[in-house]
C-alpha positions as CSV (number, residue, x, y, z in Angstrom):
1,X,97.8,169.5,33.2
2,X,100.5,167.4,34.0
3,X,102.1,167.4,37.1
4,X,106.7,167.3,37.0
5,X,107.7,164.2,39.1
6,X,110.2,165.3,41.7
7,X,114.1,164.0,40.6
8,X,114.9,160.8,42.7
9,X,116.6,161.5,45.5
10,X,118.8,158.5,45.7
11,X,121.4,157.4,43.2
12,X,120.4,153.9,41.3
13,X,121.5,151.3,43.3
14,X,121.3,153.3,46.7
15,X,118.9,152.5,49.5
16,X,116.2,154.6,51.0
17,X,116.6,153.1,53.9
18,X,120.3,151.5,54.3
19,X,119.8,150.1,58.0
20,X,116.0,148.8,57.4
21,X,114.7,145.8,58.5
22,X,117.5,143.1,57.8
23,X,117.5,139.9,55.7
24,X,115.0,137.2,57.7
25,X,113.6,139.4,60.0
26,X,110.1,138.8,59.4
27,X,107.3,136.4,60.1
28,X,108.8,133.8,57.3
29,X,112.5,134.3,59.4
30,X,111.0,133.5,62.5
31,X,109.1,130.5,61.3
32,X,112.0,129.4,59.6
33,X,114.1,129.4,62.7
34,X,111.6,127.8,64.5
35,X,111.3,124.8,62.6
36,X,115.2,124.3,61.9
37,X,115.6,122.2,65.0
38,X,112.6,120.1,64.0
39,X,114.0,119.5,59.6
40,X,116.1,116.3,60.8
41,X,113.4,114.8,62.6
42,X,110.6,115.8,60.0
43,X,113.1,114.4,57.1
44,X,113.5,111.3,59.3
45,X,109.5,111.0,59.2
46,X,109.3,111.5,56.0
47,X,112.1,109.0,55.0
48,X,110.0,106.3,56.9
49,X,106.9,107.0,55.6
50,X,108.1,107.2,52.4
51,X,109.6,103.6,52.6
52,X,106.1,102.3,54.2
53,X,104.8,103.0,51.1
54,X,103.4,106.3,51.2
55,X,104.0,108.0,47.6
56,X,102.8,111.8,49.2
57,X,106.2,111.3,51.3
58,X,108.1,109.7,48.4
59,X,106.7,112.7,46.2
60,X,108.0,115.4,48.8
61,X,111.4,113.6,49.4
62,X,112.6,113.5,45.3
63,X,110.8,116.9,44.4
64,X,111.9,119.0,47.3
65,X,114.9,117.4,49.3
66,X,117.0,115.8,46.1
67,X,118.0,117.6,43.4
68,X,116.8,116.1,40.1
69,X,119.1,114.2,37.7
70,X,119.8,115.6,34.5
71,X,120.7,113.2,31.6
72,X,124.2,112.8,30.7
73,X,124.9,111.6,27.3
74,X,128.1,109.2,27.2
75,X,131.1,110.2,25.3
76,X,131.5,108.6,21.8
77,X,134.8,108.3,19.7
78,X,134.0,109.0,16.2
79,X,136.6,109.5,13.1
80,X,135.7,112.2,10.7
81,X,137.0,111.6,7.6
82,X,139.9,114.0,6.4
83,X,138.5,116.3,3.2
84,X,136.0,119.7,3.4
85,X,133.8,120.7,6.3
86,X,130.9,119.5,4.0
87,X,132.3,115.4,3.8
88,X,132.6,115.6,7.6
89,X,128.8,116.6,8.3
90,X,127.8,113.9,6.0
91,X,129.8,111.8,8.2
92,X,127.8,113.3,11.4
93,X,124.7,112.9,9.7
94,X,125.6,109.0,8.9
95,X,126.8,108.4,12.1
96,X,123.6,110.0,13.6
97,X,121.1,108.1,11.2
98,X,122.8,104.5,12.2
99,X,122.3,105.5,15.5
100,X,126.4,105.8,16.7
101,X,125.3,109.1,17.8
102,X,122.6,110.8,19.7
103,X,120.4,113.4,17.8
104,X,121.6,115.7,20.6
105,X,125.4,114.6,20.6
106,X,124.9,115.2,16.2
107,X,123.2,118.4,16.6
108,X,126.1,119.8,18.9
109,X,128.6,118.7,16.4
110,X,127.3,119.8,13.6
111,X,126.9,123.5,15.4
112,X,130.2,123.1,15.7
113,X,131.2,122.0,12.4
114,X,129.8,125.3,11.5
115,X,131.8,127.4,13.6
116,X,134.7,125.8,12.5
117,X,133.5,126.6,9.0
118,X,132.9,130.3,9.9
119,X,136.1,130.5,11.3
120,X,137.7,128.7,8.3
121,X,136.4,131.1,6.0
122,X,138.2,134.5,8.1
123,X,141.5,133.0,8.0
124,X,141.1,132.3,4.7
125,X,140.0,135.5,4.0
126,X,142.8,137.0,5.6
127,X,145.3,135.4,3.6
128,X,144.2,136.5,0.8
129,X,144.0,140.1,2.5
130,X,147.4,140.0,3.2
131,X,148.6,138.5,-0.4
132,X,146.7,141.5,-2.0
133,X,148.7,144.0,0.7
134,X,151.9,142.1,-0.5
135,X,151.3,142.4,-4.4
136,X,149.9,145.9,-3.7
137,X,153.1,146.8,-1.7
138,X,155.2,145.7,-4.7
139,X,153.5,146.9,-7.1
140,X,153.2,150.4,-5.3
């Protein structure tokens, strides 16, 4: 037999326990707050250490104390030629294989290329909706 669990007693999102042990308040929190008046002098340490030579110290100070640099790709001007959606991603494609653009920078486009495409193909679409509703409408 199986036993019926007991409806929850709190809503979802509700504490048990609403004015429990706060944020910080255990042994991590204290030894946290212990060693905050040492971090200037143990990043000074480091610092010097690390420009003695000591790659452990170098290690610590670009992993854990800077944030790491993300690449940035540098804008590029490019002319698409004027004509259909599919003579512009040849264009992309070109400009990609000659090495104008990045693969990433092409890839990007070329997603966009399609959305513009998609969205091409609605407003087209509802032209010719509302030309049918007009012929229909005189013809009704």
């Amino acid at each position: 037999m199986t036993e019926k669990r007991k409806p929850q007693q709190w809503a979802p999102g509700q504490s048990g326990n609403p004015a429990g042990r706060p944020k910080g308040a255990g042994k991590i929190g204290e030894w946290r707050a212990a060693l905050a008046e040492h971090v200037p002098d143990i990043m000074k340490k480091l610092v010097e250490q690390a420009k003695a030579g000591d790659p452990v110290a170098a290690r610590l100070i670009l992993e854990r104390a800077l944030p790491a640099v993300k690449p940035v790709e540098q804008p590029v001007s490019l002319d698409l030629p004027e004509g259909s959606l599919t003579d512009q991603g040849r264009a992309l494609l070109t400009s990609v294989a000659s090495g104008v653009l990045s693969p990433g920078q092409g890839a990007q486009l070329m997603t966009a290329l399609g959305s513009l495409s998609k969205i091409a193909e609605i407003d087209e679409l509802a032209a010719r909706i509302a030309a049918l509703e007009k012929h229909h409408e005189r013809t009704g």
